[in-house]
C-alpha positions in Angstrom: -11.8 -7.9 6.5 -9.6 -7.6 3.4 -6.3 -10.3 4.0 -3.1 -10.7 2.3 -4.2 -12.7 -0.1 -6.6 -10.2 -1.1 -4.0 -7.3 -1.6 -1.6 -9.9 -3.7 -4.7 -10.7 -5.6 -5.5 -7.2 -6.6 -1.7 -6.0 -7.0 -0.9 -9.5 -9.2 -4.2 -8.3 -11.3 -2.5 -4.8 -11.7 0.0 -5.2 -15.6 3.4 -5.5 -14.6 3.5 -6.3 -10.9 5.9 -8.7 -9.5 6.1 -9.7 -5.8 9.0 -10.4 -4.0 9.8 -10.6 -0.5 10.8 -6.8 0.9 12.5 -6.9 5.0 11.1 -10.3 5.0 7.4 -9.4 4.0 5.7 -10.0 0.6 6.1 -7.1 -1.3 4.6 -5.7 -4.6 6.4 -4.2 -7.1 5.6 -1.7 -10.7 8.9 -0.9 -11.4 9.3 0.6 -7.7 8.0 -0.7 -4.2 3.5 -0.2 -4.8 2.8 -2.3 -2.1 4.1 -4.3 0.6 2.9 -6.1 4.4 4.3 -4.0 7.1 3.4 -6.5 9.9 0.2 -8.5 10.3 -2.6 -7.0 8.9 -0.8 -3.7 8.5 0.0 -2.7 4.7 2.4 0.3 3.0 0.9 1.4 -0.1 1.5 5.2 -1.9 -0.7 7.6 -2.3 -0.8 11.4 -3.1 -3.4 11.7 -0.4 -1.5 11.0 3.4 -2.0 13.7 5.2 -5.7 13.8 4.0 -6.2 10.3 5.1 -4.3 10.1 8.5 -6.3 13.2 9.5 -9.6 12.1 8.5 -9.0 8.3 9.6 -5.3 8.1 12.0 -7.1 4.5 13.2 -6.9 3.3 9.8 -4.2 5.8 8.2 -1.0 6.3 9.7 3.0 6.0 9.5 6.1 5.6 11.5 9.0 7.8 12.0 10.8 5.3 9.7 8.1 6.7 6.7 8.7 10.2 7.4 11.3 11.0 4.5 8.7 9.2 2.2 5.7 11.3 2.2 3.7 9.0 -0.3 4.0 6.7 1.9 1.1 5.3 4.5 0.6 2.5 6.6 -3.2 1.1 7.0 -4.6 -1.4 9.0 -6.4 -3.9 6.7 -9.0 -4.4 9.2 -10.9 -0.9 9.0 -11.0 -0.9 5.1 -13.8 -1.5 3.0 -12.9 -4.2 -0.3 -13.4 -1.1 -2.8 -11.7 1.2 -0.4 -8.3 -1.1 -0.3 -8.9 -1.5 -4.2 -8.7 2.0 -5.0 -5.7 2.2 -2.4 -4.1 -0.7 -4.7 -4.7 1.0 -7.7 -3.5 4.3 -6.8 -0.2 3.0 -5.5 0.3 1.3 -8.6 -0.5 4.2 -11.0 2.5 6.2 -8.7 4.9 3.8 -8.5 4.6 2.6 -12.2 4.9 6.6 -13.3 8.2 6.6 -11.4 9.7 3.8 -13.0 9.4 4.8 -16.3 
């Protein structure tokens, strides 16, 4: 089961991430919000891919009302996610929040 030290390992990895505390929770940033712990074992990252993902997976995948005027954003439970699935999840966030910053 992947833990928040493992997500701010991977997102401190990632070039030019700085954390930072976001509504109280340790948050990841590239320039804009990549990454940050929703609740307990609960983390937002972006992707291109949320619908996709809360269709195939809505145990895993899903969002609140309070994500709804953010489409790249999703919610996933840290608990149902393989290390190299929550990797790629990492890195993808990164690559989108680090285009939009520049």
């Amino acid at each position: 089961m992947a833990t928040e030290k493992d997500v701010r390992g991977l997102c401190l990895s990632l070039p030019g991430v700085t954390e930072r505390l976001s509504w109280g929770q340790p948050a990841w940033f590239a320039g804009t919000l990549m990454a940050r712990i929703w609740e307990d074992g609960v983390l937002t990252v972006k992707t291109r891919e949320r619908d996709v993902l809360a269709g195939a997976d809505p145990e895993t995948f899903f969002w609140t009302p309070h994500h709804d005027r953010s489409p790249n954003l999703v919610l996933v439970r840290l608990d149902r996610v393989t290390d190299d699935e929550l990797r790629e999840l990492v890195q993808e966030s990164h690559r989108i929040a680090s285009r939009r910053h520049r």
